[in-house]
C-alpha positions in Angstrom: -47.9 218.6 44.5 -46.8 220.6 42.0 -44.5 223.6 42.8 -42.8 226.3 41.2 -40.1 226.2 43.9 -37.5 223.4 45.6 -38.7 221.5 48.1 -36.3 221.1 51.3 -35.6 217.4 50.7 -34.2 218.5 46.9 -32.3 221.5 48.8 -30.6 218.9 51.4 -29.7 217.0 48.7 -27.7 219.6 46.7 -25.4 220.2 50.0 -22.6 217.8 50.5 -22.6 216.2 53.8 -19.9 218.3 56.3 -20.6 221.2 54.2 -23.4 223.9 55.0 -25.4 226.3 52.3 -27.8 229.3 52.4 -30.4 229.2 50.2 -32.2 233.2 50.2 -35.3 233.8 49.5 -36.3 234.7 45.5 -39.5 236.5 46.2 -40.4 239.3 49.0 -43.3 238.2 51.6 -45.7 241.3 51.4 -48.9 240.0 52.3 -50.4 239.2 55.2 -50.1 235.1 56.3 -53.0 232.9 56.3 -51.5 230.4 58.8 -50.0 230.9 62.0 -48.2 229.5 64.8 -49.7 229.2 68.1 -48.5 229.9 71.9 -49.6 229.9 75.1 -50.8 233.6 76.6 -48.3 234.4 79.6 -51.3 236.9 80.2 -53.1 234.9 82.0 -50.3 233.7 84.6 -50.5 230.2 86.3 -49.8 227.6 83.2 -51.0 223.4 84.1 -47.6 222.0 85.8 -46.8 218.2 84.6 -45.8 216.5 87.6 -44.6 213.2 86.1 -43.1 214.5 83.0 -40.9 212.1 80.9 -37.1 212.6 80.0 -36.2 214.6 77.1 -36.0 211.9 75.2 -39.4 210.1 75.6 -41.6 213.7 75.5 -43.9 214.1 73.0 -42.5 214.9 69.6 -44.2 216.0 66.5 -41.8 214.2 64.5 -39.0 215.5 62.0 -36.5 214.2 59.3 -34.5 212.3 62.1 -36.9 211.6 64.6 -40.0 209.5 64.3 -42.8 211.2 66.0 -43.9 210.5 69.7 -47.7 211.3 70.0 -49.7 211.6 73.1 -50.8 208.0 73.7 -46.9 207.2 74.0 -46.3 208.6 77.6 -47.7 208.0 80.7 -51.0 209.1 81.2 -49.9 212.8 82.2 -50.6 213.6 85.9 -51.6 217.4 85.9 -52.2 220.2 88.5 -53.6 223.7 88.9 -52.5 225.7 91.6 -55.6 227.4 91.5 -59.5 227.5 91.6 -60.7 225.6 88.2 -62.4 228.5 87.2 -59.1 230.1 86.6 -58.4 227.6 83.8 -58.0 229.0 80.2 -58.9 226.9 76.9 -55.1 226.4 75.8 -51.7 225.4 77.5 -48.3 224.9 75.9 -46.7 222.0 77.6 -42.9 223.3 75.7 -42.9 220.0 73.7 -45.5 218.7 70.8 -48.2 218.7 73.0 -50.5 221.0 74.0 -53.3 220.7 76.9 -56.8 221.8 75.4 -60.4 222.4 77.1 -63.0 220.2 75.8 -64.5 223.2 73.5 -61.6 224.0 71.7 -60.6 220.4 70.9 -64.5 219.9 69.6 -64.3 223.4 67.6 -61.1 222.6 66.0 -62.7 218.8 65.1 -65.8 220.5 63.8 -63.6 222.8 61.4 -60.9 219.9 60.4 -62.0 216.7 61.6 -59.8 214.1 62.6 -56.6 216.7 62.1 -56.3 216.8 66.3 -54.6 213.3 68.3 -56.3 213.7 71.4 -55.9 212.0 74.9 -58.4 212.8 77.9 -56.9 214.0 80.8 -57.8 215.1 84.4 -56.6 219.0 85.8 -56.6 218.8 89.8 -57.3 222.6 90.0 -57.3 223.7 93.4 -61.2 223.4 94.1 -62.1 220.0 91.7 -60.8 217.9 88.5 -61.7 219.0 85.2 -61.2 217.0 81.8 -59.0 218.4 79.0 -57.7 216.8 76.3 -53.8 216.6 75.4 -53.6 217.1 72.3 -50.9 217.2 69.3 -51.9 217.7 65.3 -52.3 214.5 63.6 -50.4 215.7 60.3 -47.1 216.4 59.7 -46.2 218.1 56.4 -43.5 219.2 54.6 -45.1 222.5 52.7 -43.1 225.3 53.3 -42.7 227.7 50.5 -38.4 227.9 49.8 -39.2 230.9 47.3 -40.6 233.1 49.8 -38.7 231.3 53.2 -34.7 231.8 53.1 -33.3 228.0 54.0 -30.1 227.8 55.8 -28.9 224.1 55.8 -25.8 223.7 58.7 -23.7 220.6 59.2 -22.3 220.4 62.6 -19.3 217.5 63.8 -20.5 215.5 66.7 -18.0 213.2 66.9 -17.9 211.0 64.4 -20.8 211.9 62.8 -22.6 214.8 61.1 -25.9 216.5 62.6 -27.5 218.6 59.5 -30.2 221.3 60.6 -32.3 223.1 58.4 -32.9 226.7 59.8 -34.6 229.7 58.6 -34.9 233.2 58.5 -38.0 233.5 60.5 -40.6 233.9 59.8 -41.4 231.3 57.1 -44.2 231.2 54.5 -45.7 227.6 52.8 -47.1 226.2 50.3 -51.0 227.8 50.6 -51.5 225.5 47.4 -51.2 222.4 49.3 -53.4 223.7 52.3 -56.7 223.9 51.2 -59.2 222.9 53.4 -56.3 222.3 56.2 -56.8 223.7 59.4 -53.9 222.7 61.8 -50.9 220.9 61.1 -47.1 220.6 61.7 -44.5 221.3 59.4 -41.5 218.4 59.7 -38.5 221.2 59.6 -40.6 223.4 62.8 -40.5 220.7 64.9 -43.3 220.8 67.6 -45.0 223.8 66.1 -48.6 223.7 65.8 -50.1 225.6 62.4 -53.2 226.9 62.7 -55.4 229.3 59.4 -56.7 232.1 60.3 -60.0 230.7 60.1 -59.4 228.4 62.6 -58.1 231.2 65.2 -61.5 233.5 63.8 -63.7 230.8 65.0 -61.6 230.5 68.5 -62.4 234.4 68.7 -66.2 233.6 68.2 -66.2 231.0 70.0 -64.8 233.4 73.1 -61.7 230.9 74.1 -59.0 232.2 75.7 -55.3 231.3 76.7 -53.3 231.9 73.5 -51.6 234.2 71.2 -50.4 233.8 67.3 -47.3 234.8 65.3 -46.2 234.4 62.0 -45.2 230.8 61.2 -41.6 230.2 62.8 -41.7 232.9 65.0 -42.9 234.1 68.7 -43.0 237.7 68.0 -44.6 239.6 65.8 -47.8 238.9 67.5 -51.5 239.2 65.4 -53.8 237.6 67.3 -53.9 237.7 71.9 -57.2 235.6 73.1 
């Protein structure tokens, strides 16, 4: 794609390794995002508890610069539980790595808007009355669009041990690429790693729709809240 900015990869290649470099912003964000991030809504209480969830290592991953992703057909089939009655159940849970436990309507409504952008996995949520079928889900693509003229890139190298470990942070929020993103729904970005990137459109039709059990923020971010369903 053509851009009038850096991309990350050329901005971690003009810092020598054991060395770390700011890279501010050029232009001022002003207007409002067309992508956000999204998060599970506290509001509603009781979350979906993983009772056989992997180690660290082996969780589900969306995948970065070092780390080949891990999607949601490489764990064990999760065993999940509700404390209480399944009509209690919201459409969206966070499970604090890349995937996320969806009702059956949002999955289909997100696949309607951006087919085949969604890895899904049915599962079975023992709520306290029955079992119910979600789907764990992660976003198929991973990109690397984030705008570097509007984001400010901080690029750290840290010793461990022998070796160097090189983040790439930012000054949240961020802002991408909207040039690259037409007709894109949901994604990942490879430097937010297990951050799921939804348009406004998508979280419009989630409104409609009437699902519940999320909140947005601006890419990067979990404050600054726009949206609360």
């Amino acid at each position: 794609m053509a851009n009038a900015f850096r991309s990350i990869p050329e901005l971690l290649a003009d810092v020598p390794v054991g060395t770390s470099k700011n890279f501010p912003a050029v232009v001022s964000e002003t207007s409002q995002t067309p992508f956000v991030d999204v998060h599970y809504n506290h509001d509603y209480g009781t979350s979906i508890e993983w009772k056989n969830r992997p180690a660290f290592q082996e969780l589900p991953w969306s995948g970065s610069r070092e780390k080949p992703r891990i999607g949601v057909w490489d764990v064990v089939e999760p065993d999940l539980a509700f404390s209480r009655k399944a009509d209690k159940l919201v459409d969206f849970y966070s499970t604090g790595t890349g995937a996320f436990i969806l009702s059956d309507s949002l999955a289909s409504l997100i696949e309607t808007l951006d087919p085949n952008s969604v890895e899904s996995r049915p599962v079975s949520v023992r709520a306290r009355d029955r079992n119910v079928t979600y789907r764990f889900c992660m976003p198929v693509r991973s990109l690397s669009v984030i705008d570097t003229s509007r984001t400010t890139v901080r690029i750290t190298d840290e010793r461990f041990g022998s070796e160097w470990l090189r983040s790439v942070k930012f000054d949240q929020p961020v802002c991408f690429d909207e040039s690259a993103l037409g007709g894109i729904h949901s994604f990942s970005d490879v430097d937010l790693a297990n951050r799921w990137i939804w348009s406004q459109v998508l979280v419009n039709s989630a409104k409609i729709a009437n699902m519940r059990g999320l909140y947005t923020s601006k890419p990067g971010s979990v404050a600054g809240e726009i949206d609360r369903l």
